[in-house]
C-alpha positions in Angstrom: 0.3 -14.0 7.9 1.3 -16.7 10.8 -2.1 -16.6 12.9 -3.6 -20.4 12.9 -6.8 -22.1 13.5 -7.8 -24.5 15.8 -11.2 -26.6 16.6 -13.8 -25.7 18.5 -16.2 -27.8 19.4 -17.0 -28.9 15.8 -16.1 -25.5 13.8 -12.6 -24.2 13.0 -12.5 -20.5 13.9 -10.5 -18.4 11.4 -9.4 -15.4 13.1 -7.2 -12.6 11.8 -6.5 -10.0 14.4 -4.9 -9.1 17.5 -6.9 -8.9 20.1 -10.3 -10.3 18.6 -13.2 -9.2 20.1 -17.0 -10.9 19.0 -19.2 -8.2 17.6 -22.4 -9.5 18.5 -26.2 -8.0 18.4 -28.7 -8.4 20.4 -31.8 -10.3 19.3 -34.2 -7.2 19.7 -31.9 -5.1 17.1 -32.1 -8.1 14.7 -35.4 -8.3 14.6 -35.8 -4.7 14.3 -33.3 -4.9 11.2 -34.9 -7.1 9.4 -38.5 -5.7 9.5 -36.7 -2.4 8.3 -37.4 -1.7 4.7 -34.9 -0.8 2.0 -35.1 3.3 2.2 -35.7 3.0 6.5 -31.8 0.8 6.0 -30.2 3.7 3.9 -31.8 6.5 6.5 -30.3 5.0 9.3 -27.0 4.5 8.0 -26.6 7.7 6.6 -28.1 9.3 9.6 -25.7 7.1 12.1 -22.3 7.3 9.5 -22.5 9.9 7.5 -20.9 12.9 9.3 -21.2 16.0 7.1 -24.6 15.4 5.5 -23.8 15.1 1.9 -26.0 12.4 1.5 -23.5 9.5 1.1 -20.8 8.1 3.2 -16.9 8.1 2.9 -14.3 5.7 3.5 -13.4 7.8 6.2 -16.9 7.9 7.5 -18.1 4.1 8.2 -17.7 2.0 10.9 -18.2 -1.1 11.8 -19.5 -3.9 9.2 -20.0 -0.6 6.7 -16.2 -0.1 7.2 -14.7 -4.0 6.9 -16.6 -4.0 3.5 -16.9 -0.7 2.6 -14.2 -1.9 -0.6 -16.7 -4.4 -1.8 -20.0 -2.2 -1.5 -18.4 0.5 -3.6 -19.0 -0.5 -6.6 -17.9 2.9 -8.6 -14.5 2.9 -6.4 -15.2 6.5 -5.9 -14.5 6.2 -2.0 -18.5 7.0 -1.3 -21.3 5.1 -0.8 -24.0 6.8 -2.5 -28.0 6.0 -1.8 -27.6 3.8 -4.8 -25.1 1.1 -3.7 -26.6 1.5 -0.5 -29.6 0.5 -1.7 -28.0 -2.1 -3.2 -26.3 -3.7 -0.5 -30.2 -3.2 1.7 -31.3 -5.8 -1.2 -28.5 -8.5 -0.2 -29.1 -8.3 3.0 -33.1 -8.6 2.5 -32.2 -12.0 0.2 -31.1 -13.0 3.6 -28.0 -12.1 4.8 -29.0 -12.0 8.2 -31.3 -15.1 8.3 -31.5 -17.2 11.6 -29.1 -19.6 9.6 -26.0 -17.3 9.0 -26.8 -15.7 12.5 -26.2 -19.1 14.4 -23.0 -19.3 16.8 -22.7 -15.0 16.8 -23.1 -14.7 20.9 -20.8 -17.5 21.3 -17.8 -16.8 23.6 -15.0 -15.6 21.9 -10.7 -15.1 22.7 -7.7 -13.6 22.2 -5.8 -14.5 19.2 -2.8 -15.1 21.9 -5.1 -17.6 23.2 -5.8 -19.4 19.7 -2.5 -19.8 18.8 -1.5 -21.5 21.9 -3.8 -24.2 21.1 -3.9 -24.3 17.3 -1.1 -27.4 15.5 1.8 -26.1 13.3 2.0 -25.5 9.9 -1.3 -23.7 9.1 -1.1 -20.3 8.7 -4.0 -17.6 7.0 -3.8 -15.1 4.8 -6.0 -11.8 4.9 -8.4 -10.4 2.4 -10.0 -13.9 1.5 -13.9 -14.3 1.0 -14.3 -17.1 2.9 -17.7 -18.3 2.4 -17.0 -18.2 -1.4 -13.7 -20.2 -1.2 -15.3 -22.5 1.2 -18.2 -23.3 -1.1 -15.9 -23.4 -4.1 -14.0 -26.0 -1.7 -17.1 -28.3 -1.7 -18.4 -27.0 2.3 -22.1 -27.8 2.1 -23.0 -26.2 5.8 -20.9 -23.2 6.2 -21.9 -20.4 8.5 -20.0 -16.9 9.5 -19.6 -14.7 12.3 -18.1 -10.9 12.3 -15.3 -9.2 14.5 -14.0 -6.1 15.2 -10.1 -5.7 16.5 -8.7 -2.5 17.7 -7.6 -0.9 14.9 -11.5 -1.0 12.9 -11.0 -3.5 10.4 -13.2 -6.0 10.3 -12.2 -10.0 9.4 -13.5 -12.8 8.6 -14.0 -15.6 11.1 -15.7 -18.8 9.6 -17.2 -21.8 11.2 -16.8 -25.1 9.1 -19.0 -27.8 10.0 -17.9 -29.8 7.1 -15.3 -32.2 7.9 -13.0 -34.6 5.8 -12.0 -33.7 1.9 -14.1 -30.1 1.6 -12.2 -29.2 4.8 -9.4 -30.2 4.0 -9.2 -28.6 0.1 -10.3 -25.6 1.3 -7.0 -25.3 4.0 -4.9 -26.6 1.0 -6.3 -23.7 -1.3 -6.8 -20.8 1.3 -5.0 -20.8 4.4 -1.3 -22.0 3.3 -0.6 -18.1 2.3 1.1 -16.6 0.1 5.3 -15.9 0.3 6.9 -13.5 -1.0 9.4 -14.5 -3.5 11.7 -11.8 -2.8 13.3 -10.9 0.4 15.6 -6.6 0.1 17.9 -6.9 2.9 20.6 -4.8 3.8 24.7 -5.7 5.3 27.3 -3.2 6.1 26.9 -0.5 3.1 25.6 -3.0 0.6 21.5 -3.8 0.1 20.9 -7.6 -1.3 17.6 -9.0 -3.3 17.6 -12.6 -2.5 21.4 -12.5 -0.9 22.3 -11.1 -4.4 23.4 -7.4 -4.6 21.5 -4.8 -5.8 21.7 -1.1 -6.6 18.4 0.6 -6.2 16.8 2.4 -9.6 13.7 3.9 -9.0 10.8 6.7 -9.1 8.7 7.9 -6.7 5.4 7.3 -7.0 4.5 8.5 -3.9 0.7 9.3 -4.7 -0.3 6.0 -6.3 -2.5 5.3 -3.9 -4.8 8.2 -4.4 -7.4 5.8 -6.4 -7.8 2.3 -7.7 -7.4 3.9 -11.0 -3.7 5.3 -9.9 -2.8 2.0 -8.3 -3.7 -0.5 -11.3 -2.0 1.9 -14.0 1.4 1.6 -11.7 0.6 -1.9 -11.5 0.3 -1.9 -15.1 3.5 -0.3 -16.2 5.6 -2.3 -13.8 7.2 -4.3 -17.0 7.6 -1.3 -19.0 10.0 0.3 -15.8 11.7 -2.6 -15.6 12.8 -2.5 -19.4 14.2 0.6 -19.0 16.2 -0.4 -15.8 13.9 0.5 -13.0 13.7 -2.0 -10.0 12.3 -0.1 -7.2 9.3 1.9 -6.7 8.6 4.1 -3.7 4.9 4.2 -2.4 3.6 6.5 0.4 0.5 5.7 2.9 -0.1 9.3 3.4 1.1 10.3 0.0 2.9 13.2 -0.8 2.4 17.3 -1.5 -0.8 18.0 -3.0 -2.3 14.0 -3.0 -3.9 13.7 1.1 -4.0 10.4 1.1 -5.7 9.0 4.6 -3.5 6.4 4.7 -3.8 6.0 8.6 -6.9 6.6 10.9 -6.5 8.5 13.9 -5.2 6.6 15.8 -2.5 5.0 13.9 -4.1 2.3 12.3 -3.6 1.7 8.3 -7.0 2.6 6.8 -8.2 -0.4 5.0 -8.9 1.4 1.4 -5.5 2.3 1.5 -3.7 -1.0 2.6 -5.6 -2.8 -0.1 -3.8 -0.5 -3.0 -0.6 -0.9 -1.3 -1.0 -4.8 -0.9 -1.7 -4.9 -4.8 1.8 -2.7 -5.6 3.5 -4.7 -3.8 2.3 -8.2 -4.6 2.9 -7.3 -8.4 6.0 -6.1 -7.8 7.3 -9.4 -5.7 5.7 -11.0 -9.5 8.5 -8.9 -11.3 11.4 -9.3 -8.5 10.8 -5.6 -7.9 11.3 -3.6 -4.8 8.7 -1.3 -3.4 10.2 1.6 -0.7 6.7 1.7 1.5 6.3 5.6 3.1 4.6 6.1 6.5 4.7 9.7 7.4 4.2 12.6 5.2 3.3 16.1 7.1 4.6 19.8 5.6 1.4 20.9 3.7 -0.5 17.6 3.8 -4.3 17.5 4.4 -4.0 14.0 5.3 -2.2 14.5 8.4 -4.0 14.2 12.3 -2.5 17.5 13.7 -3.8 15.9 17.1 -1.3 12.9 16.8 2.1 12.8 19.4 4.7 10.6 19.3 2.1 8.0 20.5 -0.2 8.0 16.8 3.4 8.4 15.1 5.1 5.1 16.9 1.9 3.5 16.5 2.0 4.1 12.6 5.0 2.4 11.8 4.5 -0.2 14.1 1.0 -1.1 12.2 2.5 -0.8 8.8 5.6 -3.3 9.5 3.0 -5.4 11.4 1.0 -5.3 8.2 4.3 -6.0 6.0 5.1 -8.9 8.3 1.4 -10.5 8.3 1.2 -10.4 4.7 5.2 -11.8 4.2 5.8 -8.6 2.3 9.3 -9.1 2.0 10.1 -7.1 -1.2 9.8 -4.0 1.0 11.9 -0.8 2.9 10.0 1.6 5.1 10.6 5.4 5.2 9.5 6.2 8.7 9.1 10.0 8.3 9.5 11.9 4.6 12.2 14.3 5.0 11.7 14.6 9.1 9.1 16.6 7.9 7.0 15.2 11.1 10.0 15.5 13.4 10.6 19.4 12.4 6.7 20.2 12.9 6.3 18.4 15.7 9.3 17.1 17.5 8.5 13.3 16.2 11.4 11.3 17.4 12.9 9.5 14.3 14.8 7.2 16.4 11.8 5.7 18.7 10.0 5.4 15.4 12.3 2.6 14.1 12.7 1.3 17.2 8.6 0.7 17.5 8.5 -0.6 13.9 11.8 -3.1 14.6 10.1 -4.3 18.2 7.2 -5.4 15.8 9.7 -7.3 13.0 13.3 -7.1 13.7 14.1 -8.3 10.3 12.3 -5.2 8.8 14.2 -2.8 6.7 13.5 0.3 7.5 15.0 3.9 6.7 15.5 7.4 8.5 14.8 10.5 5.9 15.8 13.7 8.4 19.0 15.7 8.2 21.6 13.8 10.0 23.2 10.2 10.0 20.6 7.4 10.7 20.5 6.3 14.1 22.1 2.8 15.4 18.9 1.0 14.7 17.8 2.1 11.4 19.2 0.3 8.4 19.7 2.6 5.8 19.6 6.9 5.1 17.7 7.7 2.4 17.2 11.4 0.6 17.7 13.9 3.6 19.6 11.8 5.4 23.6 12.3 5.8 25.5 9.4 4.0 27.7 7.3 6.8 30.1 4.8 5.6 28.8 1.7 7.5 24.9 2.2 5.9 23.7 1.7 2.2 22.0 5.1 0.9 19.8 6.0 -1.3 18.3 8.9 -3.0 14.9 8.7 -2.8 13.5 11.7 -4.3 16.4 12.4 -7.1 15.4 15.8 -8.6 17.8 18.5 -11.0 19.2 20.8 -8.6 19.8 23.8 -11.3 15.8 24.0 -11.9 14.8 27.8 -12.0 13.6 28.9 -8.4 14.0 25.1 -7.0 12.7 21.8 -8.5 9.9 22.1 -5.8 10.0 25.4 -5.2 9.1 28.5 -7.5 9.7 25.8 -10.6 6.5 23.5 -10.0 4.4 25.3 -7.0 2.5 29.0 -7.7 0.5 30.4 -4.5 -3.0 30.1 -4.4 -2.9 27.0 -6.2 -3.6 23.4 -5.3 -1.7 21.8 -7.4 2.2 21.3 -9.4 3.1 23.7 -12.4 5.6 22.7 -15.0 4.3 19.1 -14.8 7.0 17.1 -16.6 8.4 20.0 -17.7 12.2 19.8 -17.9 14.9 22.0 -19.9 17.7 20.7 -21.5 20.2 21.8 -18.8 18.0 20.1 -16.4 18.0 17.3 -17.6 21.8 17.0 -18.0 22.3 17.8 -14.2 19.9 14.9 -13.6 21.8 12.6 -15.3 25.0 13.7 -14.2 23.8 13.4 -10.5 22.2 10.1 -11.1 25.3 8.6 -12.6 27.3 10.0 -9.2 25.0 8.4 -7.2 24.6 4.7 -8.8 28.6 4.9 -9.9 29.7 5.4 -6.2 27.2 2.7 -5.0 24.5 4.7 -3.8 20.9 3.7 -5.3 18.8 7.0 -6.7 15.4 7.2 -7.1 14.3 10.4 -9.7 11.1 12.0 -8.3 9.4 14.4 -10.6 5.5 16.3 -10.7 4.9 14.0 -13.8 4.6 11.1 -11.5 3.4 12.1 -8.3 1.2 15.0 -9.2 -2.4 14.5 -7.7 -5.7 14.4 -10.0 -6.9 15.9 -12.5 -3.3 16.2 -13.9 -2.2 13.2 -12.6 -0.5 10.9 -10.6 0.7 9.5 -14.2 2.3 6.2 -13.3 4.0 5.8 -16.9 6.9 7.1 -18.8 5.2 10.2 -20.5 7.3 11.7 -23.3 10.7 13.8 -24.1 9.8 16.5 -21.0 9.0 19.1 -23.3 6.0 21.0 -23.0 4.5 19.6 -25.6 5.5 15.9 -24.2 5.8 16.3 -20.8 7.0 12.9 -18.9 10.0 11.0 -17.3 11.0 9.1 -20.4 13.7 11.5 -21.5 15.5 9.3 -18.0 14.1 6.3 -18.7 15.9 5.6 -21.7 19.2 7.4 -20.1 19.1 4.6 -17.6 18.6 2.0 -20.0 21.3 3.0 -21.9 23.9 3.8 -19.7 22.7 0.1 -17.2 20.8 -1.8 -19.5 17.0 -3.2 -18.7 16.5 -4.4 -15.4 16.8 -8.2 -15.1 15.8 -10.0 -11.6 17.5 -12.2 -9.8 16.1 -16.1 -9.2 13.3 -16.2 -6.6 13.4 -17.8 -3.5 12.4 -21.7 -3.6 9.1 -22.6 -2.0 10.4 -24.5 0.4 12.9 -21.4 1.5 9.6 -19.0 2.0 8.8 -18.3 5.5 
């Protein structure tokens, strides 16, 4: 993330967003805050935040300071706060949270993080998601205070004041504010796509509804090694997730939902660990419940523009972006694919992203993936590789029943399925294209899933991807990374 700090008058202002703004209090609402006791807190949040009266409040629910820590205060990583960990964040903030001392310097005047960075030296950049006040204690800063802002999109961040100087300063910058850089860079030239300048054919599955839980995310996390022993390199990821998951990736306006981004950071950050790709999705419409029926081209440009500005801030380099999943969003509501790119490449023009609807990929996209019609001058890749001879359709009559939420046949696969997999994926990656298989064992939503491992044979009594698995080892051997990038080549 390339935003810097600078002094000010004797703190160092650590600011994270575009277009900061100070959210301040005024004095009479602090002192009315902190006379408040614990049950009078957890009635006025839930009767300011939580919007359908259940008595708790989602993810999707909070705002403000609720929101920007609303990961840390739930404790259960259910998405809710319940009456219990709010209860239990009124007790921190009665230990003094809000005391005159961490209040001081929160009415000051504030600016633009345009404006920091024209003052702020070279070399210093910060990363996101840091606890500041810990790492600057841990860093030896006896006198550290904090203040709170607000940018457009609703997350909050961290600015600290430092009013140490000399050696604790100075560790904690060392420690914290260098970043991290990813050690892999996917690129694509002229029909090829390269890890590191080296070439490599994309072999993946879809796990497009990882991010459905913490639960989902760590077990994909955890089974990264075991793909790559049995050839996989690439894993595919989607903010709003796929059929059946409704994962609020975005808020309504187009901003990434901070629950959301967090999983996705993870997945990608221990994939970049394991020279791994991750194909990141933005749009996913058809049937989805996660979808803002209100958004136009607007919300939709506005998406992929905040995820490749997210990619880019965190140097997520291991990364391709799927604008829309199948045009579904252009078919229902006239998206334009194109402009799409064109938003998320105005934001990082050394992005990768893909087009996914019926038709060649337009001029500025870099690859055609799944839908999209393969061109001779652009790498493909099939990103949702399923068996084409699966009674009634593979996601049709086979794995879907009316009425109900949910994927039938999950993992399910006959024999002659399977062969026309095989054969299809062995087209694909023989003729340089990269394939991706997609089945209900992987991206099915909970209870039944998403189940982020191998599974078994794909019988009914073993239901599971590893019957492909073990074809792909076989047939390429396990996956083996190449070198990553020296330090000093990491931008």
């Amino acid at each position: 993330m390339n935003f810097r700090f600078f002094p000010l008058t004797s703190a160092v202002v650590l600011a994270m967003c575009l277009n900061v703004t100070l959210w301040a209090q005024d004095t009479a609402r602090r002192q009315q805050a902190n006379t408040m006791t614990k049950e009078q807190r957890i009635d006025n949040w839930l009767q300011n935040q939580d919007e359908n009266g259940d008595g708790r409040i989602a993810a999707d629910e909070a705002t403000g300071l609720m929101k920007s820590n609303f990961a840390r205060n739930d404790t259960n990583k259910d998405n809710f706060l319940d009456r219990k960990e709010l209860g239990e964040l009124a007790q921190r903030l009665a230990r003094g949270a809000f005391s005159s001392r961490n209040r001081r310097g929160r009415n000051q005047q504030t600016m633009t993080t345009e404006q920091l960075l024209r003052q702020v030296p070279k070399g210093v950049t910060v990363i996101p998601d840091i606890d500041f006040i810990k790492a600057l204690r841990e860093a030896g800063a006896k006198d550290v205070t904090y203040m709170r802002y607000e940018d457009g999109s609703g997350h909050g961040t961290f600015a600290a004041n430092i009013n140490e100087t000399g050696p604790a300063r100075e560790k904690f910058f060392e420690r914290t504010l260098k970043g991290r850089d990813s050690k892999y860079v996917f690129t694509v030239r002229g029909d090829k796509t390269y890890l590191n300048g080296q070439k490599i054919l994309v072999k993946g599955l879809r796990c497009s509804n990882a991010l459905v839980s913490d639960e989902s995310a760590d077990e994909l996390i955890a089974n990264l090694d075991t793909f790559a022993s049995f050839g996989v390199n690439t894993v595919s990821v989607f903010f709003m997730g796929s059929r059946f998951g409704d994962v609020k990736g975005y808020n309504s306006d187009g901003s990434l939902n901070p629950v959301y981004a967090a999983r996705m950071g993870r997945i990608i950050e221990a994939a970049d660990e394991r020279g791994m790709v991750v194909l990141v999705g933005c749009l996913y419409w058809g049937n989805s419940e996660a979808k803002w029926e209100q958004w136009t081209q607007t919300e939709a440009e506005a998406a992929v523009a905040n995820t490749v500005r997210w990619l880019k801030e965190h140097d997520y380099r291991n990364v391709f972006v799927d604008v829309d999943n199948e045009g579904m969003a252009k078919r229902a509501k006239g998206f334009d694919n194109r402009l799409m790119v064109i938003a998320g490449k105005k934001v990082d023009p050394a992005s990768v992203i893909a087009t996914n609807f019926k038709g060649p990929p337009p001029p500025e996209a870099d690859l055609g993936i799944h839908f999209s019609t393969k061109v001779p001058d652009k790498p493909y890749v099939e990103s949702e590789g399923t068996p084409t001879n699966a009674p009634g359709g593979y996601w049709g009559k086979y794995s879907k029943r009316p009425d109900y939420y949910n994927y039938i046949n999950i993992g399910i696969y006959n024999e002659q399925m399977k062969v026309n997999q095989k054969t299809i994926t062995v087209d694909h990656l023989d003729n340089g294209r990269g394939y991706m298989c997609a089945s209900t064992w992987l991206q099915c939503p909970p209870p039944s899933g998403p189940n982020n491992c191998p599974g078994g044979d794909g019988s009914k009594q073993s239901p599971g991807i590893r019957w492909w698995l073990e074809f792909i080892r076989e047939k390429y051997g396990p996956y083996v990374p190449p070198q990553p990038r020296p330090q000093q080549s990491r931008n």
